[in-house]
C-alpha positions in Angstrom: 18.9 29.6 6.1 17.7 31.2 9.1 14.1 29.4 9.0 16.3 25.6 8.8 17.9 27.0 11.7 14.8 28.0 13.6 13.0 24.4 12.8 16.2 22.7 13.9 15.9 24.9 17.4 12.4 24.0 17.6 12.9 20.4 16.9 16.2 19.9 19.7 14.2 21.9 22.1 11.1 19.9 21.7 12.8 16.4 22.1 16.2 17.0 23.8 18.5 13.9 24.1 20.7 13.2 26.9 24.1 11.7 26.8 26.0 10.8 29.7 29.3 9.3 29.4 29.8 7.5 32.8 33.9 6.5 33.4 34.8 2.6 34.4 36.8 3.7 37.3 37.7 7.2 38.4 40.7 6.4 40.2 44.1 5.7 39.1 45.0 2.0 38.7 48.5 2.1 39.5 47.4 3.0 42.7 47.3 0.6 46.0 44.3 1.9 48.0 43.5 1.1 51.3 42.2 1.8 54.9 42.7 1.3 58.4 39.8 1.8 60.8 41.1 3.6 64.5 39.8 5.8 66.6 41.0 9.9 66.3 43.7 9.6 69.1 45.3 6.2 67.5 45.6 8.3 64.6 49.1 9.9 65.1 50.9 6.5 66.3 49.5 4.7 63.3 51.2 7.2 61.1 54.3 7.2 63.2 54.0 2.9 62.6 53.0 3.3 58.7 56.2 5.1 57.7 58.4 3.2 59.7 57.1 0.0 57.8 56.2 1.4 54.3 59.4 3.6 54.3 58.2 5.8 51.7 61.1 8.0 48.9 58.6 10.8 49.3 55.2 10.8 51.5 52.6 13.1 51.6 49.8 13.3 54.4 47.0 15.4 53.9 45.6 16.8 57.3 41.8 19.2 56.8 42.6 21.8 58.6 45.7 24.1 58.8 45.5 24.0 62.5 45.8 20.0 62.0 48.7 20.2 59.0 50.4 22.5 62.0 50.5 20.3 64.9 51.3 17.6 62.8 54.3 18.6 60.9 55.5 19.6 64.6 54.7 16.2 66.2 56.6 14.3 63.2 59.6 16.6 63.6 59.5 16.0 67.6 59.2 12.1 67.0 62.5 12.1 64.4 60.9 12.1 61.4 62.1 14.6 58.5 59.0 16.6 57.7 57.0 20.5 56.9 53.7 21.4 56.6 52.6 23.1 53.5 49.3 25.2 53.9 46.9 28.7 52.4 49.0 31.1 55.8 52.5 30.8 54.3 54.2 33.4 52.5 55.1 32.6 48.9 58.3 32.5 50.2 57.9 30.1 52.6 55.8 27.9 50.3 58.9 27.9 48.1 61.3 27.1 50.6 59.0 24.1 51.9 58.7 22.9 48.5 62.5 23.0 47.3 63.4 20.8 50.5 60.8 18.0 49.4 61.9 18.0 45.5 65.0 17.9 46.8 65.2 15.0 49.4 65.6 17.7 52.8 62.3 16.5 54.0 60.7 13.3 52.8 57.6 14.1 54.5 55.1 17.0 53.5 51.8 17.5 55.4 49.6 19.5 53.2 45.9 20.5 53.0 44.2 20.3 50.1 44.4 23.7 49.1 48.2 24.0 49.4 48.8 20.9 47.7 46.4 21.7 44.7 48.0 21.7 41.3 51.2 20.0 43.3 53.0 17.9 40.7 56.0 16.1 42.2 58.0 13.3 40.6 58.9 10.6 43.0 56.0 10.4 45.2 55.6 7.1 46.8 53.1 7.3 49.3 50.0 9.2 49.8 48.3 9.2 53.4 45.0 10.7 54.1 45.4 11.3 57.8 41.7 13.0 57.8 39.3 11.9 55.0 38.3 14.8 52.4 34.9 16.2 52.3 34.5 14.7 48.9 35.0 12.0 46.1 36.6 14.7 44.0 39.1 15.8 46.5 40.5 11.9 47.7 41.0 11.5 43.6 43.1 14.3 43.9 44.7 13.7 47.1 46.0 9.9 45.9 46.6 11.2 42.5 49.6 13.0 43.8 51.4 9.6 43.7 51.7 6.8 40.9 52.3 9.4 38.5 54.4 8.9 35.2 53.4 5.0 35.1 54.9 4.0 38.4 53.0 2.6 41.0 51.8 4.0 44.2 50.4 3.6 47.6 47.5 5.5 49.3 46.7 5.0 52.9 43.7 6.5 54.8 42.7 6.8 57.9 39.1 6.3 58.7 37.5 6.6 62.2 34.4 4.1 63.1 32.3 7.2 62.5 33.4 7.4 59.4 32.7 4.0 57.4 30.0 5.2 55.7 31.5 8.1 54.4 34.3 5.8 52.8 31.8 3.7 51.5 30.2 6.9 49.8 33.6 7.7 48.4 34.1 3.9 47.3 30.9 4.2 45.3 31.7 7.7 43.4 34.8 6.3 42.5 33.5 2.8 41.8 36.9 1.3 43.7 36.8 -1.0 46.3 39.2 0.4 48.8 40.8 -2.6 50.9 40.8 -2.8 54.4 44.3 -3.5 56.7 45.0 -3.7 60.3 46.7 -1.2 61.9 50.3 -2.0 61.8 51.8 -3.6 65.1 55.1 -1.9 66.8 57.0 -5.3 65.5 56.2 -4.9 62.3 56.9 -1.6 61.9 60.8 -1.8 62.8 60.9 -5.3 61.1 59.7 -3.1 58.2 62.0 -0.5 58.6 65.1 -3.3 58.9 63.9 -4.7 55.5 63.8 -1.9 53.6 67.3 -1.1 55.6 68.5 -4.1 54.1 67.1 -4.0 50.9 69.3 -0.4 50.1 72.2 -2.0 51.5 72.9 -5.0 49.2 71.9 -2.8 46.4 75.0 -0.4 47.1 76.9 -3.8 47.6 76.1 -4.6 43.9 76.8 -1.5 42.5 80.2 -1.8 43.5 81.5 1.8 44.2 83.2 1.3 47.4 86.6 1.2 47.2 87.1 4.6 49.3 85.1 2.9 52.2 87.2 -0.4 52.4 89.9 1.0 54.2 87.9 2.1 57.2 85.8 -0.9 56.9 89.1 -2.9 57.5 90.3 -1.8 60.3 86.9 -2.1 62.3 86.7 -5.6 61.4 89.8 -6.1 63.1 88.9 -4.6 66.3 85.2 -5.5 66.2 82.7 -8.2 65.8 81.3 -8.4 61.8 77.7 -9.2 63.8 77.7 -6.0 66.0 79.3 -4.0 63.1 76.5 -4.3 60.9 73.9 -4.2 63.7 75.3 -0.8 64.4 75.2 0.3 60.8 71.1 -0.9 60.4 70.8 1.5 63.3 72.8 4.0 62.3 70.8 4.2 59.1 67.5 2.8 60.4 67.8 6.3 62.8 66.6 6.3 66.3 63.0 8.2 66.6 62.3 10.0 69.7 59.0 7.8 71.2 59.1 9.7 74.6 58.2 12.9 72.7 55.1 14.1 74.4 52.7 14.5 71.5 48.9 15.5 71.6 47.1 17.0 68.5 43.7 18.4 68.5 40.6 16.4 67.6 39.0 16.9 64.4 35.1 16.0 64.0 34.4 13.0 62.2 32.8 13.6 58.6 29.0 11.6 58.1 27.2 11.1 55.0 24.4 13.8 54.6 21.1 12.1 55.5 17.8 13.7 55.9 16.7 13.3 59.1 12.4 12.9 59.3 12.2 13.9 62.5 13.2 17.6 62.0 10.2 19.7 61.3 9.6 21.4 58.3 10.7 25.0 59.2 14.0 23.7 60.6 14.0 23.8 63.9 14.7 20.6 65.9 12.1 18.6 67.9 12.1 18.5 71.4 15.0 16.2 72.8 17.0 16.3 69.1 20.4 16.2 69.3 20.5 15.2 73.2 22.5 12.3 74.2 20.4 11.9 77.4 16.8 12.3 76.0 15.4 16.1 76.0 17.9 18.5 77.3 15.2 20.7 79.3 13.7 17.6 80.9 17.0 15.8 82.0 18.0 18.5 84.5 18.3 16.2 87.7 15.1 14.4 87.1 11.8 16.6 85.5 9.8 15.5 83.1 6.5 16.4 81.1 4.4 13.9 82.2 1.1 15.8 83.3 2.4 19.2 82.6 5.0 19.0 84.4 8.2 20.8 82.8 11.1 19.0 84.1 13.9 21.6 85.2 15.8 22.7 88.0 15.9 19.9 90.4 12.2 19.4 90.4 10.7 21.5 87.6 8.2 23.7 86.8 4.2 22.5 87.3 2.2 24.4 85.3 -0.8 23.4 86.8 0.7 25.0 90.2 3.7 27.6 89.3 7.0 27.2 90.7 6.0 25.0 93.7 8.7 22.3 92.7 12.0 24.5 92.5 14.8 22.7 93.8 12.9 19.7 94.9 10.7 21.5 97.4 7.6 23.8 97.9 7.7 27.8 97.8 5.9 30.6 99.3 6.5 32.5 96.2 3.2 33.4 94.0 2.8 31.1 91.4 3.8 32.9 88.0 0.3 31.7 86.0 -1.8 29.9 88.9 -4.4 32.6 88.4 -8.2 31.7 88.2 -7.1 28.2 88.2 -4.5 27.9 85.5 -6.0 30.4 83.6 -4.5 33.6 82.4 -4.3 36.9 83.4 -6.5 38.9 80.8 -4.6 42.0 79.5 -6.1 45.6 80.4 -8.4 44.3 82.4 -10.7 42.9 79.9 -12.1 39.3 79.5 -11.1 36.4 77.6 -14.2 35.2 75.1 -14.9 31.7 73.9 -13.5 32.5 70.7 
């Protein structure tokens, strides 16, 4: 027995196969993705827009920082909107308390990071918005996973900066879904949205019936009021009135890029000259130098090798060159002499 076993080893080990089971789609069907491309300080008035036309039972926004999940649960409570942050610096406690008021309907918006909302398994999520991309595939599966649970459908929103594209793109092709692209909701749309989904509630209590104790009171106002401007007040009434003067300013986060090699950066990892710099090389763009015939570009005139300092600030010195001796060449150390080696 042991000699099959060792011919076996030696035969697997000699010509290993590979098998790769690669899925059809890694996201979840049931759930509506898409995108809308704005710049970082649209971001928070888009959201404001999205929930006031999708309405969402339950929303969560993801934010990738704590900092970011911070300011923005404080912004959305400023503006009128029920929400808490959820991230890794709360107490147990606090975690707790945050997440009894969104299973429970206190809070209809929870701004999580990704760490906080791991594991997170709540029925009756609607919406899911990405307010910053994830750093990877693995973590938007996750994030939109959160809604169109238990075979109901969901929604996922992201928000994607111009800088961004191709790292959506990158996350389209790991997940092999095409994510659809919207424009950013208009300020017309979202309170026409918010008045349909107004009305939509209201005619259903209508056909349940149950309204017998509200009759009375309805009644009376009819008698004293117009039907019109009744019902006008009631959509507002429900609708809610957000604060929009609310001074609100979050912190910018930086955009996430696809990882490319660049070919320009040498081998042992430092950058070449002028790498990075929006305004060509960073020594040479002070007020005007350059290296065009030795000359090193810096202070307001730069420094000439051929001649010392004689530039600075535009001008000549009487100051002794620092490496104009024997013509340009260099002082030889302990008085010796420099060979022709």
């Amino acid at each position: 027995m042991p000699g099959n076993i060792q011919k076996l080893a030696q035969r697997f080990l000699k010509n290993p196969e590979h098998v790769s089971v690669i899925p059809k789609q890694v996201s979840a069907p049931l759930i509506d993705q898409a995108y809308i491309e704005v710049n970082e300080r649209q971001k928070f008035d888009a959201l404001s827009r999205l929930l006031d036309m999708e309405s969402p039972e339950l929303a969560i926004v993801f934010g990738r920082t704590k900092r970011r999940v911070d300011e923005l649960s404080e912004a959305l409570q400023k503006r009128g909107y029920s929400a808490d942050g959820l991230h890794g610096d709360l107490s147990q406690n606090q975690r707790d308390n945050v997440m009894r008021k969104f299973r429970d309907g206190s809070i209809d918006v929870l701004v999580a990071t990704d760490v906080a909302a791991r594991g997170l398994d709540v029925s009756g999520v609607t919406h899911v918005v990405n307010f910053d991309l994830p750093q990877d595939p693995e973590s938007y599966v996750h994030r939109i996973g959160r809604t169109g649970r238990a075979g109901k459908e969901g929604t996922a929103w992201s928000f994607v900066t111009p800088r961004e594209i191709d790292h959506l793109h990158f996350i389209e092709r790991i997940t092999r879904h095409k994510i659809t692209r919207k424009p950013l909701p208009t300020l017309a749309e979202a309170i026409e949205g918010k008045q349909r989904i107004t009305a939509e509630r209201i005619l259903e209590i209508v056909e349940e019936g149950e309204l017998r104790e509200y009759k009375g009171i309805a009644i009376q106002l009819l008698e004293q009021y117009d039907s019109v401007n009744l019902l006008a007040a009631a959509f507002k009434l429900i609708t809610g009135e957000k604060n929009e003067k609310a001074s609100v300013e979050l912190t910018p986060e930086e955009p996430i890029r696809v990882k490319r090699r660049n070919p320009d950066i040498r081998s042992n990892g430092r950058k070449p000259s002028g790498y990075g710099n929006r305004s060509g090389n960073r020594r040479d763009s002070r007020e005007g130098g350059n290296r065009e015939g030795g000359n090193r570009g810096g202070y307001k005139g730069g420094y000439n090798k051929e001649g010392g300092r004689d530039s600075y600030r535009g001008g000549s010195s009487d100051r002794k060159p620092r490496s104009n001796y024997n013509n340009g060449e260099r002082r030889p150390k302990n008085g010796g002499s420099f060979s022709d080696k």
